[in-house]
C-alpha positions in Angstrom: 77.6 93.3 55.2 78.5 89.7 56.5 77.7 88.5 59.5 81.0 88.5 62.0 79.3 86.2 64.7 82.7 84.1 65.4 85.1 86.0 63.8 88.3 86.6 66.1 90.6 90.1 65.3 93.3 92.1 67.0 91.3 95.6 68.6 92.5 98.6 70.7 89.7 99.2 73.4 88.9 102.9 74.2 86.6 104.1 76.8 84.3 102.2 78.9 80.4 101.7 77.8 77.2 101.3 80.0 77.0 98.0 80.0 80.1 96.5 81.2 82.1 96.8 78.3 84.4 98.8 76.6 84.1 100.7 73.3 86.6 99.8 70.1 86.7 99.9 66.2 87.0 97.4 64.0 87.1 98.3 60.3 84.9 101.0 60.2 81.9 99.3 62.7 81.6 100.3 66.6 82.4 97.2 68.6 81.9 96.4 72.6 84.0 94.1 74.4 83.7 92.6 76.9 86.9 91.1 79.4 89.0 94.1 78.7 90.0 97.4 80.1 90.5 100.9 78.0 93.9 101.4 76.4 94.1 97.6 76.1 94.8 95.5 72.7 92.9 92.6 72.8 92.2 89.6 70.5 87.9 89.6 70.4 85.8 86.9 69.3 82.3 88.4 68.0 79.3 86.5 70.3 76.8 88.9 68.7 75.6 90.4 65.2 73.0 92.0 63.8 74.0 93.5 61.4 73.9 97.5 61.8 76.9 100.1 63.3 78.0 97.6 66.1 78.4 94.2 67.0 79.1 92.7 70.7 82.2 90.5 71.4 84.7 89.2 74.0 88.3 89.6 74.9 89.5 85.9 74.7 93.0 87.5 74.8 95.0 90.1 76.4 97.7 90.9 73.4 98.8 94.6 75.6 97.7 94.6 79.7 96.4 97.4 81.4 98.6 98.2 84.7 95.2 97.9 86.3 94.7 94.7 85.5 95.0 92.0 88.3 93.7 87.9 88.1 90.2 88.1 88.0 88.1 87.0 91.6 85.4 85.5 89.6 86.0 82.4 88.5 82.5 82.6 86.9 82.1 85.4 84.7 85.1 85.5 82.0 84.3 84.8 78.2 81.1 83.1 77.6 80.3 82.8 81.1 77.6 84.8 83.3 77.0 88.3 83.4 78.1 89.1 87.5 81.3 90.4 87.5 81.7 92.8 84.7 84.9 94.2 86.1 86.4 91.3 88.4 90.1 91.5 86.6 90.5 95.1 87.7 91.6 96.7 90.8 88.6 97.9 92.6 89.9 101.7 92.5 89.8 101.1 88.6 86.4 99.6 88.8 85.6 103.2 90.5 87.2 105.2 88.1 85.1 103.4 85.0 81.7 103.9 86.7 82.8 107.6 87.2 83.6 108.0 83.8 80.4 105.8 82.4 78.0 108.0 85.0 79.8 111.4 83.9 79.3 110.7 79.6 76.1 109.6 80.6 74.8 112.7 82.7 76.7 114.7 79.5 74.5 113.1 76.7 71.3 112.4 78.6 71.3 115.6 80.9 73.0 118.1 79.5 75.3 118.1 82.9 79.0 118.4 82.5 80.3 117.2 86.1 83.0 115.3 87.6 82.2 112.0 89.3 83.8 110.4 92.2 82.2 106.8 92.5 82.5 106.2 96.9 83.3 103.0 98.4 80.5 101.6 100.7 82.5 100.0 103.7 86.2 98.5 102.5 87.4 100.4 100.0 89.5 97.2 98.7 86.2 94.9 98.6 85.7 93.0 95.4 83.5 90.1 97.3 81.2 88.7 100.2 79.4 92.2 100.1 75.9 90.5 98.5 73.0 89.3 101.1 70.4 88.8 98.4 71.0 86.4 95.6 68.4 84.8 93.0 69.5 81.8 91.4 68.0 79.6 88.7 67.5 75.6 88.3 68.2 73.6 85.2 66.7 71.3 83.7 68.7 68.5 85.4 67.9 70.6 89.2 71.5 72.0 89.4 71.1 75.7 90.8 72.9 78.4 89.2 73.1 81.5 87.1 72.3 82.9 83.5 75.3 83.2 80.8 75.4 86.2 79.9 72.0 87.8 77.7 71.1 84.1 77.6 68.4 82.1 79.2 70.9 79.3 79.7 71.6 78.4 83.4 75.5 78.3 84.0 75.3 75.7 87.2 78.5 77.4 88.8 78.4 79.1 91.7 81.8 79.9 92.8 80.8 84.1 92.4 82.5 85.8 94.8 79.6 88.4 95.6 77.4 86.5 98.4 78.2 87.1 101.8 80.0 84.0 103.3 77.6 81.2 104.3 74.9 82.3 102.0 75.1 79.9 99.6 76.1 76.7 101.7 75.4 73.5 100.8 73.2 74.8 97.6 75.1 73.1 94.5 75.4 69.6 96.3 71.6 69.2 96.1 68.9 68.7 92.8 66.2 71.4 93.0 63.2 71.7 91.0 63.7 72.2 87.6 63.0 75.2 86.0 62.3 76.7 89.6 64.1 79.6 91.6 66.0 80.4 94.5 66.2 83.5 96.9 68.7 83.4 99.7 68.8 86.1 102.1 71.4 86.4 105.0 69.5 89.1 107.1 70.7 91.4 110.0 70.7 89.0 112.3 72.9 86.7 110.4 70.6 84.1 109.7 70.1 82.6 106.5 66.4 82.2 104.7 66.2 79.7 101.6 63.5 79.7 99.6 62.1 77.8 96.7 59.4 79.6 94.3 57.8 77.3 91.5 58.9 77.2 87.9 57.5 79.4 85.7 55.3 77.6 83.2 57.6 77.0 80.1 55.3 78.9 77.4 57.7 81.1 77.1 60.1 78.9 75.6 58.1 77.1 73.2 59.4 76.7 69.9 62.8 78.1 71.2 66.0 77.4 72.1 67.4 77.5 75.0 70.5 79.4 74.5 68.6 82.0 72.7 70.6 85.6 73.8 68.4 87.9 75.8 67.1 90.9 74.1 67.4 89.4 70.8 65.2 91.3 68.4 66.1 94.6 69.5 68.0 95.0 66.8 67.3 96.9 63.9 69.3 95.5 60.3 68.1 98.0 57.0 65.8 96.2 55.2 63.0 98.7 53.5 60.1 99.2 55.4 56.6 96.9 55.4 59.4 93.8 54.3 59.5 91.7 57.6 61.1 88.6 55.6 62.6 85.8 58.0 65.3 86.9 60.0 62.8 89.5 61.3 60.2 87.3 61.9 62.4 85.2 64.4 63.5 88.2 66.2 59.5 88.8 66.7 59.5 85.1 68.0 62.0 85.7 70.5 60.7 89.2 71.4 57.1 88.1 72.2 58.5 84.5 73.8 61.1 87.1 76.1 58.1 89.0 77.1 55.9 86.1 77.5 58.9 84.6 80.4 59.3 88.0 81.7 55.7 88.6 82.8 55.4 85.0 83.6 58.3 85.0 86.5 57.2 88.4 87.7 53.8 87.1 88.6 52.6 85.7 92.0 54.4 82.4 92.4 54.2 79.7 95.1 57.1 79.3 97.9 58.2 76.9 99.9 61.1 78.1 103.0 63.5 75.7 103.2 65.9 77.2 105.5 65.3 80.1 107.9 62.0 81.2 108.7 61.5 83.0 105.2 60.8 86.1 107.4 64.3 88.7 107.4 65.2 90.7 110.1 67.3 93.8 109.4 68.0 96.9 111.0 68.6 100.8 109.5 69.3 103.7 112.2 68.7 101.9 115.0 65.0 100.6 113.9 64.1 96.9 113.5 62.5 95.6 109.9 61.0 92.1 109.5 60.3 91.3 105.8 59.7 88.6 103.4 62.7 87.4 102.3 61.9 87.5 98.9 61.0 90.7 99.2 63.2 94.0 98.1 66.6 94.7 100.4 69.4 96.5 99.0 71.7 94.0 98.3 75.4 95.1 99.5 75.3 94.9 103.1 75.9 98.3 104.1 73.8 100.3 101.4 70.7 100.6 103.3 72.2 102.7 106.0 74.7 104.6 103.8 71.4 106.1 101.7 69.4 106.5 104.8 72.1 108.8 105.9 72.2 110.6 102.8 68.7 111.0 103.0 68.6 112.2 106.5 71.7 114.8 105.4 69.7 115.7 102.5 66.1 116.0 102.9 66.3 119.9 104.7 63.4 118.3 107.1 62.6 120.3 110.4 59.8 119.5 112.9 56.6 120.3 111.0 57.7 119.8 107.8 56.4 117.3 105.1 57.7 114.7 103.0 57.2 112.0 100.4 58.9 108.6 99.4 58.0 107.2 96.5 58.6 103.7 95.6 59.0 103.5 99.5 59.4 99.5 99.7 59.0 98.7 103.6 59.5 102.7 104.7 63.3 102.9 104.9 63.9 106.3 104.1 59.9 107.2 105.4 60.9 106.5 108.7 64.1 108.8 108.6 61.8 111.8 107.2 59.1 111.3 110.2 61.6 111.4 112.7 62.8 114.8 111.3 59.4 116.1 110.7 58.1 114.7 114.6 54.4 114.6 115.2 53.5 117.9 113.9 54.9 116.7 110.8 53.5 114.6 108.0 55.1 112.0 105.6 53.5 110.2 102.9 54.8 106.6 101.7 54.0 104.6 98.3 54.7 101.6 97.3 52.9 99.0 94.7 53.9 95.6 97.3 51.4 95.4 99.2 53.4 93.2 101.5 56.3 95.5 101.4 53.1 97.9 103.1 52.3 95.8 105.4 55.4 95.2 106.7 56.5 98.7 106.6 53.6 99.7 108.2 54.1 96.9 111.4 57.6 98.1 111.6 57.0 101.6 111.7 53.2 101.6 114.4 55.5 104.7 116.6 55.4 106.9 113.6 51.7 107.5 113.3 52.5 111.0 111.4 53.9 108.5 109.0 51.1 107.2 105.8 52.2 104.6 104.2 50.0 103.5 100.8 49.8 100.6 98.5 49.7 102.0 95.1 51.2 102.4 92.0 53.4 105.5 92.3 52.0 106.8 88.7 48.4 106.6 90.1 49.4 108.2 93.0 51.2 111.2 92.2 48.3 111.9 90.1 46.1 112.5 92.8 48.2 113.8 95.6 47.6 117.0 97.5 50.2 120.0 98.8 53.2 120.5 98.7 56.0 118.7 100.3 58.6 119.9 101.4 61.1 117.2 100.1 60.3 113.8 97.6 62.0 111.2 97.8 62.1 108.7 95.0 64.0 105.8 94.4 62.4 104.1 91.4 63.2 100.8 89.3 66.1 100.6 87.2 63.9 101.7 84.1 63.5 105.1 86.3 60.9 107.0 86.9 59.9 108.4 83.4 57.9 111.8 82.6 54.5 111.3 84.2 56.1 111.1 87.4 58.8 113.5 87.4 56.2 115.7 85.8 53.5 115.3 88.6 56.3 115.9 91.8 57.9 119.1 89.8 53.9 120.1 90.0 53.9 119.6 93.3 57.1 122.3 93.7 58.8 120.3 96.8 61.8 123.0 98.0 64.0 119.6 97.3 64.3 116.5 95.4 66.5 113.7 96.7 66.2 111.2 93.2 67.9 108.0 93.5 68.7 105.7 90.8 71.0 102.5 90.3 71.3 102.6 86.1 73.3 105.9 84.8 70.9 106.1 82.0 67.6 106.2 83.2 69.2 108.4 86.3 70.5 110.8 83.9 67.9 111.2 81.8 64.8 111.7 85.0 67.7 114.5 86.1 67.1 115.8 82.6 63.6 115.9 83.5 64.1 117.8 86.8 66.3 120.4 85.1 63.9 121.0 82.2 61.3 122.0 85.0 63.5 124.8 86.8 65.2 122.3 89.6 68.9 122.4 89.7 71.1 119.9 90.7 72.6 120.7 94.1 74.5 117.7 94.7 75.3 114.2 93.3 77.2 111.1 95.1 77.8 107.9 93.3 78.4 104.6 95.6 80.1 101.6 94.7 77.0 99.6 95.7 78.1 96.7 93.7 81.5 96.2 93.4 83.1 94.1 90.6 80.3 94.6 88.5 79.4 97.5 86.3 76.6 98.8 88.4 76.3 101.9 90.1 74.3 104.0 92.3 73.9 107.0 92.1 71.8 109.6 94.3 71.0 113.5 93.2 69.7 116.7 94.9 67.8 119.3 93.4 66.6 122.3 94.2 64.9 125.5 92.8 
């Protein structure tokens, strides 16, 4: 089969993927394209091949409109641009609708679990923009800040995105950073804006490559016969290990330098007052803290006395919520790998002595723990929170689960988990945590 890397046709999009794309045919091969909505016909242009059942390609142009079409709001994100604003050329209650529809197949094929979803607003139902307070950025080579095209290492220096929250990013493209560095700005409760600088990553990483090289390449799988690596596969090796090699690079410990603000963020959830690093974790829609710390309240079945956990706690957000319920005769247990996150949790939260907050990796953890709570809460990384510890807290045999989780597939497939062990799912909410984007969040309760 030839390679259709730049090859434009005439397609009919069907239903949404997870992803942000939606899922067509083209002469017998699965395509997914980006830029349109289902029902459309498009003229694609292929941006990706590796040979195989599908390929990935973009709608350059709308032959047959979708009635929820509108002018996209970002400027930014539209064929070969940056990966923000999957969705910004639909109406926001379409946006909804496709994250119901992408969570649902995905709770059907993953879970087993045939359920409606209703994706929820968080705050204007009409929002599209100026809902983000956290933003990352990346420097080019010449020091102009900006984002990555999209599954590319190539910094896009635009940064017209409608997502941050007005003010945040002020003044940012009209000066030369450090090349190669990043930038985390963080408008906090209090309105005040933190900027800050951390050092480039050592270019290792990128040795030998090229700087538009698309992100994930190699994960592809073509047919040659097994034990023949020959060339092609040998480059996707290349770009594998260089991908990793970046990866663990701009995860580690990097220095900072505050440049605006006082690189310490103030924010505020049920009436309690956080100060955190400001490159440290926040949700990043301006209203999604409180809205889960509600549901977790509602949720959690806590009375005075009980017990609870929260795994993956951050700075003790929902923790604080389950001590109040439990009260002094209570206990809740806390766990989170930052130890800064710990130690700011743990200053914020000095009335709630009933309240133990750990640093530790939540696998190691669980492992060990003791009892039997009452509820866990988790809400894990977007890769989820896998067997081992969905396995240790069904051992435990809390009375209730309240699982949270902000990629449909790894959500759907720990509820797998959870069902396989006896729980069933009570309850399930989806929020509109990031709107114009294909993200989602989505929070489950199970029981026995």
């Amino acid at each position: 089969m030839s390679e259709w890397r730049g090859q434009e046709f005439e397609i009919r999009l069907g239903p949404p993927g997870h992803g942000g794309f939606c899922v067509g045919r083209h002469e017998g091969r699965v395509v997914f394209v980006r830029h349109g909505l289902p029902g459309e016909l498009v003229r694609a242009l292929v941006t990706e091949d590796r040979g195989g059942s599908f390929c990935r390609a973009d709608a350059v142009e709308i032959i047959e409109a979708s009635p929820d079409r509108v002018p996209a709001t970002c400027p930014v994100s539209g064929p070969g641009g940056a990966g923000c604003c999957d969705f910004s050329f639909a109406t926001p209650a379409a946006q909804r609708a496709l994250k119901a529809t992408v969570v649902a197949e995905q709770l059907r094929r993953l879970a087993g679990v045939e359920r409606e979803v209703t994706v929820e607003p968080i705050g204007d139902p009409e929002e599209t923009g100026g809902w983000r307070t956290r933003i990352r950025l990346v420097v080019d080579g010449d020091g102009h800040a900006g984002v990555h095209r999209y599954r590319s290492t190539a910094v896009l220096p635009d940064l017209r995105c409608p997502q941050p929250v007005a003010g945040a990013l002020d003044g940012v493209a009209d000066r030369r950073w450090t090349p190669g560095a990043d930038l985390v700005v963080a408008v906090d409760g209090d309105g005040v804006r933190h900027l800050v600088e951390l050092a480039a990553v050592p270019d290792t990483a990128q040795a030998g490559g090229r700087p538009d090289t698309p992100r994930g390449a190699g994960r592809g799988r073509g047919h040659r016969p097994a034990g023949r690596r020959g060339p092609a596969a040998d480059e996707r090796g290349a770009v594998r290990d260089r991908a990793a090699a970046r990866k663990s690079a701009t995860n580690a410990p990097r220095e900072e330098w505050v440049l605006a603000g006082s690189g310490r963020a103030v924010e505020y959830v049920a009436g309690r007052r956080w100060e955190l690093a400001a490159t440290g974790f926040w949700q990043a829609h301006r209203g999604a803290a409180q809205r889960y710390s509600d549901l977790v309240a509602e949720w959690s079945g806590l009375t005075p006395g009980g017990s609870g956990w929260d795994l993956y706690s951050g700075v003790g957000v929902f923790a604080a919520r389950l001590a109040e319920q439990t009260g002094q005769t209570g206990a809740v247990a806390a766990v989170e790998s930052a130890r800064s996150a710990v130690a700011d949790g743990t200053a914020a939260l000095r009335d709630l002595p009933w309240l133990d907050l750990s640093a530790d990796r939540v696998e190691r953890w669980v492992r060990k723990a003791t009892g039997t709570p009452d509820v866990v809460v988790l809400d894990p990384p977007r890769a989820g929170a896998g067997k081992e510890v969905v396995a240790a807290v069904t051992d435990a045999d809390p009375r209730r689960i309240v699982h949270i989780g902000c990629d449909p597939a790894a959500f759907a497939r720990d509820l797998g988990l959870y069902l396989d062990a006896g729980y069933h799912l009570a309850d399930l909410r989806a929020f509109d945590a990031f709107p114009a984007t294909h993200h989602v969040e989505c929070v489950a309760l199970l029981d026995r």
